[in-house]
Each structure stands twice: as C-alpha cells, then as structure tokens.
LODO-595378 format. One record per residue: x negated, y negated, z of N, C-alpha, C in turn; residue in three letters. Coordinates in steps of 0.2 Angstrom, whole numbers, plus 2048, in hexadecimal, padded with zeros to 3 digits. Example, Ala and Ser with C-alpha at 12.3 -4.5 7.8 and 13.67 -1.06 7.14 Angstrom:
# residues 2
7BE81C8277C28168277BE810827ALA
7C080B8237BC8058247C0800827SER
# end
This chain:
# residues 308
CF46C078DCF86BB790CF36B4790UNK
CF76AE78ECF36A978FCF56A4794UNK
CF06A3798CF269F79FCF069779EUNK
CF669479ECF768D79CCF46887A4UNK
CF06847A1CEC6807A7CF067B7AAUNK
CF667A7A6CFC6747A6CFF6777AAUNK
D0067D7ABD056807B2D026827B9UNK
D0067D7BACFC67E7C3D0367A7C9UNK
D0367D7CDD086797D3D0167B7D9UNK
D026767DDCFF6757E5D066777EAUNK
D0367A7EFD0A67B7F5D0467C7FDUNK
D08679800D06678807D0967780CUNK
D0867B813D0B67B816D0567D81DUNK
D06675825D0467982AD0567E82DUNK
CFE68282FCFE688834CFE68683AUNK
D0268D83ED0368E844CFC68D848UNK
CF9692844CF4696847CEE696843UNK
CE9693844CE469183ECE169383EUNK
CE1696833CE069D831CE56A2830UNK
CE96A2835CEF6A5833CF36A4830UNK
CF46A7828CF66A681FCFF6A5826UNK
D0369F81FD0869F821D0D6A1818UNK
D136A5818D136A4812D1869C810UNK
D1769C808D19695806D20695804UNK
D2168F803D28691800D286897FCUNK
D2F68A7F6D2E6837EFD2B67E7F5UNK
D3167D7FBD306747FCD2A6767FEUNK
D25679800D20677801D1B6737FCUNK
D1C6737F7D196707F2D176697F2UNK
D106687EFD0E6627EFD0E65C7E9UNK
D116597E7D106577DED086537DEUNK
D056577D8CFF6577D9CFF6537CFUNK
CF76507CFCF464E7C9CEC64E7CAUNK
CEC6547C3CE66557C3CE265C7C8UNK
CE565F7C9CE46647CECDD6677CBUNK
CDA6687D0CD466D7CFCD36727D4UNK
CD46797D0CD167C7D5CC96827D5UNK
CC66837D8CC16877DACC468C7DCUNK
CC56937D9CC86967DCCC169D7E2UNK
CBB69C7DCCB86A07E0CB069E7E2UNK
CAE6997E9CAA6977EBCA769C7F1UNK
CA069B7F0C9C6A17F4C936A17F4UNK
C8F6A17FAC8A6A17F9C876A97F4UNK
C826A67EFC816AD7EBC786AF7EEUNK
C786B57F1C736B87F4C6F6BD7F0UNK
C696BC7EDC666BE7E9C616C57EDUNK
C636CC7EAC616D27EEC596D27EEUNK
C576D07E8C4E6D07E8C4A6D77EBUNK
C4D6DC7E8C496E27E9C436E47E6UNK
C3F6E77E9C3A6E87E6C386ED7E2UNK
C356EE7DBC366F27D5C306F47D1UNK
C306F77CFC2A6F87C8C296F37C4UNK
C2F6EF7C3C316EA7BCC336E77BEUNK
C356DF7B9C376DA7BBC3F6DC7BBUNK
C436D57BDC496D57BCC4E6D37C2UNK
C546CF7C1C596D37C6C5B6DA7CAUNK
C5A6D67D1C5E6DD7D4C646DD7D7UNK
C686D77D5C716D67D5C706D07D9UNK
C766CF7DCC796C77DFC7E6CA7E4UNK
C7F6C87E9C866C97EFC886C27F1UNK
C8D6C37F0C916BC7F3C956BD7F9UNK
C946B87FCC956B7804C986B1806UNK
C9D6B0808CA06AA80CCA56A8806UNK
CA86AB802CAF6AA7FFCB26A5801UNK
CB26A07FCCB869D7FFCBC6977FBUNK
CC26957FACC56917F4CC368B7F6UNK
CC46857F0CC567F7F0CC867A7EDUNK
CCB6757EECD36747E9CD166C7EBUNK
CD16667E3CD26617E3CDA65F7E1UNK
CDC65A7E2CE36577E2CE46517E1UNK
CE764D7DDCE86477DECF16467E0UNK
CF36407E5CF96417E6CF963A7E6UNK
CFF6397E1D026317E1D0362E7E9UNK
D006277E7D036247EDD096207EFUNK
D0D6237F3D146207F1D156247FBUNK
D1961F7FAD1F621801D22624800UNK
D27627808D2F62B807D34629806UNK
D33621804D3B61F804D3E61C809UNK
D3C61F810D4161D815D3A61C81BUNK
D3D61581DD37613820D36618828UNK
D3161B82BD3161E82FD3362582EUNK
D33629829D3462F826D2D630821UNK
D29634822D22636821D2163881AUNK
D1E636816D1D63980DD1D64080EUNK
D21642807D1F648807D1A64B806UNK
D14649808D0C64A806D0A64A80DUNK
D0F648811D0C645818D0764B81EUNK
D0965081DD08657821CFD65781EUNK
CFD655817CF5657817CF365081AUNK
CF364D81BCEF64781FCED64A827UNK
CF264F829CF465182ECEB65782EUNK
CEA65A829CE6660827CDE65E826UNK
CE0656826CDA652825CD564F82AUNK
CD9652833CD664D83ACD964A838UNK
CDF649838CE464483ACE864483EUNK
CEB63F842CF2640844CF763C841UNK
CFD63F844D0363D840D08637845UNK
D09632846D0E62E848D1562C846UNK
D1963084AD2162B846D24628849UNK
D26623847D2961E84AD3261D847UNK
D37620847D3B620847D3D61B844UNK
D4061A83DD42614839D3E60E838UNK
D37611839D3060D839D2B60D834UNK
D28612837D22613834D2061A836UNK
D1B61C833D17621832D0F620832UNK
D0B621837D05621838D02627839UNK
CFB626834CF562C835CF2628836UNK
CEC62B83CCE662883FCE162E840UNK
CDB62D83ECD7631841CD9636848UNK
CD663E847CD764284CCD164584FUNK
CCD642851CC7647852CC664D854UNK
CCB650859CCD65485BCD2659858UNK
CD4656852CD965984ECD966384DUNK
CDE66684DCDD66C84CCE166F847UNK
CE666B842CE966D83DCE766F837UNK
CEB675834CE667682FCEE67A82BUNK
CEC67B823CF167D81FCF168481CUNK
CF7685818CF468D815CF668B80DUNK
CF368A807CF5685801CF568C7FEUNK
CF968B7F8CF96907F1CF868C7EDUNK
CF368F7E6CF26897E1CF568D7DCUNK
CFA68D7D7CFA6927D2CFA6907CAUNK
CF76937C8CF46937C0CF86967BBUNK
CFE6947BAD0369A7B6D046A07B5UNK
D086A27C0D086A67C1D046AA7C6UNK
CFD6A87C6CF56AA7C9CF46A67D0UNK
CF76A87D6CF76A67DACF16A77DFUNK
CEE6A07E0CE66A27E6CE969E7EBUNK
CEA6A27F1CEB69F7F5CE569E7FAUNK
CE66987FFCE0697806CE469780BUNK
CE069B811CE269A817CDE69481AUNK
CE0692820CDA68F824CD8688821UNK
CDB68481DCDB67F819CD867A81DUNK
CD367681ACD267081BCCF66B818UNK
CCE665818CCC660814CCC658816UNK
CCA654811CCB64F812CCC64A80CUNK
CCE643809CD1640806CCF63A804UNK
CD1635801CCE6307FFCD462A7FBUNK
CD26247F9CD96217F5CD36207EDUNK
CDA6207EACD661C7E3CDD6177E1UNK
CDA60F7E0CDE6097DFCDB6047DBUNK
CDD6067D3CDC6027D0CE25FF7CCUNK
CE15F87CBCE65F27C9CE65F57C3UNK
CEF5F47C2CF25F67BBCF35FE7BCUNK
CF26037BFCF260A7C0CF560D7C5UNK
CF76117C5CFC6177CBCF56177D0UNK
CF46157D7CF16177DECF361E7DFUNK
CEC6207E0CEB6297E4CEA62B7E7UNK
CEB62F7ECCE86327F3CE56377F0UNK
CDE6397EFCDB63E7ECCD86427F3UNK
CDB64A7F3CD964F7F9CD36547F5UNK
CCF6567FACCA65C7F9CCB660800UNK
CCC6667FDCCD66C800CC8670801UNK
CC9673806CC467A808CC967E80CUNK
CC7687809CCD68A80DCC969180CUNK
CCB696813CCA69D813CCC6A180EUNK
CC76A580ACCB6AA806CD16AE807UNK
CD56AF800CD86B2800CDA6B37F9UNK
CDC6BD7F7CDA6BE7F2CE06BB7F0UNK
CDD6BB7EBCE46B67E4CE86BD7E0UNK
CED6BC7DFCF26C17DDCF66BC7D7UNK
CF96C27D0CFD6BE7CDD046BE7D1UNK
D086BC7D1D0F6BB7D6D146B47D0UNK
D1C6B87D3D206B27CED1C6AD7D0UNK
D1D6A87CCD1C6A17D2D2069E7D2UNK
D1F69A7D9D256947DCD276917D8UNK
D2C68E7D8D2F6897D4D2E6817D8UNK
D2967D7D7D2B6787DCD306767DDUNK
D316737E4D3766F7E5D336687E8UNK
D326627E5D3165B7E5D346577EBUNK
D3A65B7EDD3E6567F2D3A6507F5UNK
D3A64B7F6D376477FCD336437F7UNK
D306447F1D2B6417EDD2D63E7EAUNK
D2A6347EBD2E6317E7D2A62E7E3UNK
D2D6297DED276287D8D216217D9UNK
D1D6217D8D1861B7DBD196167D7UNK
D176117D9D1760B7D6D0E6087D5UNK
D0E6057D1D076057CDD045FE7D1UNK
CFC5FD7D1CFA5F87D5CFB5F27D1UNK
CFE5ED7D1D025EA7CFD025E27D2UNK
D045DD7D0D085D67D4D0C5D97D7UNK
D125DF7D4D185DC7D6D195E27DBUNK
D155E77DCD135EC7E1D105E97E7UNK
D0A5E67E6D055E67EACFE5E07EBUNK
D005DE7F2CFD5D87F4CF75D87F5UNK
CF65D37F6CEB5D27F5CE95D67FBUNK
CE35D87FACE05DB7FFCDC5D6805UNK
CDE5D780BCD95D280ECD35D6815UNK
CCD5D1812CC75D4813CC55CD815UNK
CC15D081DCBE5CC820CC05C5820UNK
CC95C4822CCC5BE823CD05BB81EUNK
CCF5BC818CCE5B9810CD45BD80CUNK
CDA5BE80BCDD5BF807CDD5BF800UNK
CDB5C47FCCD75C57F4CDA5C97F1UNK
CDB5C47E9CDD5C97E3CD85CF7E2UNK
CDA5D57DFCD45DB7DFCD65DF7D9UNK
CD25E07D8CD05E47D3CD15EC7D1UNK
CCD5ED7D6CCE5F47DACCB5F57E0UNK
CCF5FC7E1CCD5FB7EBCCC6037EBUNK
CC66087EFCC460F7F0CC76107F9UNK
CCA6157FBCC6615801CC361C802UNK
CBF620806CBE625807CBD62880FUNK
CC162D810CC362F817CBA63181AUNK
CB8637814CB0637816CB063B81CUNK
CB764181BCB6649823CB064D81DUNK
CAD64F822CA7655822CAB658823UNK
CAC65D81CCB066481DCAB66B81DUNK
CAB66E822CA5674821CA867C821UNK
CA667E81DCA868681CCA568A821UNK
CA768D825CA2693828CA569A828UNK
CA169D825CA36A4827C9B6A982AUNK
C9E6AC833C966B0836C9B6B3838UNK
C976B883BC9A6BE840CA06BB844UNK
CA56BE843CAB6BA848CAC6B6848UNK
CAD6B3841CAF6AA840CAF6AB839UNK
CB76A9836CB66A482FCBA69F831UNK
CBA69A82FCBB69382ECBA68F82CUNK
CBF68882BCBA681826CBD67C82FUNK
CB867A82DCB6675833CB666D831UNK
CB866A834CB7662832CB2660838UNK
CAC65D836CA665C83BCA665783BUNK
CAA650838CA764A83ACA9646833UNK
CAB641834CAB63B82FCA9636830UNK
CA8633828CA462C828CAB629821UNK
CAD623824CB461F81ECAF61981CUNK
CB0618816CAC613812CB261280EUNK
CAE60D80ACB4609805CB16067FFUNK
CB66017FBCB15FF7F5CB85FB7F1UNK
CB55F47F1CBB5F17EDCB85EB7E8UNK
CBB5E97E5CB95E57DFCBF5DE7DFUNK
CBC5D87E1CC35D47E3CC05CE7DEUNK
CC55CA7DECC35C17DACBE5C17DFUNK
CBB5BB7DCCB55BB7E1CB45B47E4UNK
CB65B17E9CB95AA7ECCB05A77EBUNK
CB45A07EFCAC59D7EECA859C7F5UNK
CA359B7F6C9F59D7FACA3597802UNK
CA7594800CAB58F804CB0593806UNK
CB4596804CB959A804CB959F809UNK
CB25A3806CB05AA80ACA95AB809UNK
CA35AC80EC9D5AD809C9D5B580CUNK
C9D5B9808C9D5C3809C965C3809UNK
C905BC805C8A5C1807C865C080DUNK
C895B9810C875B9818C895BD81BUNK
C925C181AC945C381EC905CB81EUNK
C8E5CE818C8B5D3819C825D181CUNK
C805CD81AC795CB81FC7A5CC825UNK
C825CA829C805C882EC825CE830UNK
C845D482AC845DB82FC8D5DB834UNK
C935D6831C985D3834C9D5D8834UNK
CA35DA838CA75DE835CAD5D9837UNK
CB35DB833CBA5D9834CBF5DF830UNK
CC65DC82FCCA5DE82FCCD5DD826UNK
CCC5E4823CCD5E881DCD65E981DUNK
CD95E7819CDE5EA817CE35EC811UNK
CE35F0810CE55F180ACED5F480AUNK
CF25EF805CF95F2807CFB5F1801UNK
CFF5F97FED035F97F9D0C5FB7FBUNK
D0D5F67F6D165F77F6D1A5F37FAUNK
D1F5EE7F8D225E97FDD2A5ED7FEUNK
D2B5F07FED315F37FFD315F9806UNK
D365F9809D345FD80FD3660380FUNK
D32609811D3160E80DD2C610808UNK
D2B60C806D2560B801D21606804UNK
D1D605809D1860080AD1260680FUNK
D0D60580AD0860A80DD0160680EUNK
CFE604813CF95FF817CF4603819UNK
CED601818CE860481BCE65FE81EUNK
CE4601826CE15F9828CDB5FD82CUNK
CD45FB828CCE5FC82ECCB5F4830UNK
CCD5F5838CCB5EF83CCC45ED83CUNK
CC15F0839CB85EF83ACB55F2835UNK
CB65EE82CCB35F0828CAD5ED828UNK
CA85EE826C9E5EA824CA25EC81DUNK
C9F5E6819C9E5E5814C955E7811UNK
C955EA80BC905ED80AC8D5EB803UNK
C875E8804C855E67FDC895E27F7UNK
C8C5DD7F9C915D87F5C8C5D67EFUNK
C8E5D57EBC8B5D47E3C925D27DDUNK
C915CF7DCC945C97D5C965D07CEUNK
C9B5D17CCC9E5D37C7CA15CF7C2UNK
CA35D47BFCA85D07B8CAF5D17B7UNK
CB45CE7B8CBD5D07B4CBE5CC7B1UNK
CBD5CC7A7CBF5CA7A3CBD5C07A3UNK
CB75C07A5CB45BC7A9CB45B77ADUNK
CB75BB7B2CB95B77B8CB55BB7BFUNK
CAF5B77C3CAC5BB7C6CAF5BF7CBUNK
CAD5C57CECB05C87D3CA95CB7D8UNK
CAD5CC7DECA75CD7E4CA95D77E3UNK
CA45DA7E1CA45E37E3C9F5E27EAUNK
CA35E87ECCA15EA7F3CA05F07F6UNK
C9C5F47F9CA05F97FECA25F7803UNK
CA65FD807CA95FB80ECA65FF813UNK
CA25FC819CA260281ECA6602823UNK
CAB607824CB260782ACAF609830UNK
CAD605834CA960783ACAE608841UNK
CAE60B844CB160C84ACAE60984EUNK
CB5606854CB160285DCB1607863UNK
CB860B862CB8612867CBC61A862UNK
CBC61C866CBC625863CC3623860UNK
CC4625858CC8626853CCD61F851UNK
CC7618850CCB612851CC961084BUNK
CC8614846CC260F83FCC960D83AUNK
CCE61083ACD360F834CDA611837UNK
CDF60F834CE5613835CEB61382CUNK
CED61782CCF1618826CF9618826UNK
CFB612826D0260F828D0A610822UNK
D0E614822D1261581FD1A610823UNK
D1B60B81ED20606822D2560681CUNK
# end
C-alpha cells in the first residue's frame, strides 16, 4: 500500500484532565497547510558495554514523544464575538480566552494557564495521536499573500494505530483574505502609521518535555514575544526609529488585518523596543527592517490578540 502525503488531517480537542486522551470526533478538526509531523521523538541513550572488540552495543530510547507543526490561515468566524474555529489552540498555548458577546474575542497571555489538548494527525489512514498537548505559535504576514498563524506542538506519546479516518468537518472555517490595500491597514509603530511590507510576530512559549519517575508532561516555562516588520521607510522628520532604538524607547505596535466585522483580527503590544533599525530595498523605494521586542510593564500585559 502506498500512503499518500496529500492525505494528512489535524484534529483537536481540550482536555478535562491534562494528559487525559480525549476521543476525537470530524468537527474537531483543524484546516491546516503544510502540516508536519514528527511522529517519533526521543532521547537515544547509548548502552557502551564493555567487550573484547570494538563496536556498538545498541541504543534505548527514552522520553517518547510527538511533534506536530501547522500552519492555519488567518481569518475570523464571521460573526463578531464568536471565536475562530482555531480558537481552542491559542487557549493550549497559556492563553486565555475572552468573549464578549456580539464583540470581540480576546486571547491574552496565561501565565498560570493549565490547558492542554489531545490532537490526531493522520497520514492516509495512520493515526499518531498525542495526549497532554502543548505548544506555542507565531504570525507570518507578508504583502500580497494569505497571513498565518503557524503552531508548534509537543505531546505525550501515544501509540499510533491504523484506524478509518475521520472525515473532517470544516464548519466555522472561513476563507482568509490576503494582506492587501483592500484587506489591511498600515501598521502603526511607535505613533507613526506605515505602509508595510511584511510583518512576523512570535509568541516565543518555552515548551519542555519531561518525562521522570511519576511525571510525563510538556510544560510551558516561560515566553519571550519578539517581532520583525519591514515598513516604507519615513524620513527622519516624520519618525527617527534609529533614535528611537538608541534611546532603548518603547511604544505602541499594532497590527490589524481585515475591515469587516467578523473578520478584523488586531495584535496590539503596548510596549514594543524597536531593535536594530537599518535601511532596505522595495523595488527601490527605501524601507526601515526591524526587530520587535514586546516587553511587558506587569504580569501577562506584553500583547493581546483581538477578534472584532
């Protein structure tokens, strides 16, 4: 039998009980591009006996466990204050979840978070499932192109079996719209409202594996959010970003895609540092590249991820 690489589905769903598999069902599914998965990660422990002769003396693998990359269009649910149907794995990432009824939809940093998911990835058929799931996520936003939310997973083993597979059901998944004029307004950085080029963010959770006597888990120990955007490059009158990175300054990053309600999804970090500003090229028009560093002023205040 040949097992076609075109036939992968993602499926996810939170647990009660973390670590405690939950079974899946179609809507759980996640509409994914590009999926990757790692189905067998493990530290490999070398026996190094000792012999008459050279040679190996075998390998043992210890700490099993899956890992699964995703990318998921970025797009709304349609209905303002109703949560994307992706919405649940933000929640997996130390996140919280806000609804606002006929509103908005907010994810903010969880420090304290303790959500975690049970994910199937299946391969035509070849089901690896993970218990204990967790991860963290990042954006990719580049002009003229479908915007991402790209997840990296880590999850407790669990043996993979072939089984029918699911048929996803997509419900809730709507179609994105491309970073665009007629989508998506300028980014504004440190006061300054800017045509952009492309814009990263990166959430930057510490996800750790552990498995010791009476404990498997993946743990999140701590993030760090950075950023990276490539804008028109104003003139030093306008805005000067290399004082503003001299003087070590932070302000208010924003990035919003989509004018329609329902579809309008906003990152706002109140206190990005701009980091090492330098002169680019777009078809020769100069542009300011940057990184971002999203600093926090009290516990879980560095960004929030706005669904209106």
């Amino acid at each position: 039998m040949t097992l076609r690489t075109k036939k992968i589905a993602f499926f996810a769903a939170l647990e009660s009980v973390y670590g405690t598999a939950v079974a899946l069902a179609a809507t759980d599914a996640i509409r994914t591009k590009g999926a990757k998965l790692t189905p067998f990660e493990a530290t490999e422990v070398q026996r190094d006996l000792d012999g008459t002769g050279f040679g190996n003396a075998g390998t043992i693998h210890v700490g099993e466990h899956v890992t699964v990359e995703i990318d998921v269009e970025m797009a709304g649910s349609g209905v303002a204050g109703t949560p994307p149907a992706y919405g649940r794995l933000f929640k997996a990432c130390g996140m919280s979840e806000t609804i606002v009824a006929g509103t908005s939809v907010t994810y903010a940093p969880a420090s304290d978070s303790t959500d975690s998911l049970t994910t199937y990835i299946e391969l035509d058929g070849q089901r690896h499932p993970a218990r204990g799931v967790r991860g963290t996520w990042s954006i990719k936003a580049d002009s003229q192109g479908i915007p991402y939310f790209n997840f990296k997973w880590t999850g407790c083993w669990v043996d993979p079996v072939t089984a029918a597979s699911l048929i996803p059901d997509f419900t809730g998944f709507t179609t994105p719209r491309p970073i665009a004029y007629a989508y998506t307004p300028k980014i504004r950085l440190h006061g300054l409202d800017s045509v952009y080029k492309s814009f990263g963010f990166d959430y930057g959770g510490d996800v750790q594996f552990f498995d010791n006597p009476g404990e498997q888990s993946v743990e999140i120990m701590g993030r760090s959010c950075k950023g990276n955007v490539s804008l028109k490059a104003p003139t030093l009158t306008e805005k000067n970003y290399f004082m503003a990175a001299r003087l070590d300054a932070d302000d208010l990053m924003s990035f919003v895609h989509g004018k329609t309600a329902g579809g309008i999804i906003t990152l706002n970090a109140p206190h990005a540092q701009i980091l090492k500003p330098n002169y680019g090229d777009d078809k020769g028009r100069a542009t300011i590249e940057c990184g971002l560093d999203i600093k926090y002023t009290s516990k879980d205040d560095e960004m929030t991820l706005v669904f209106t």
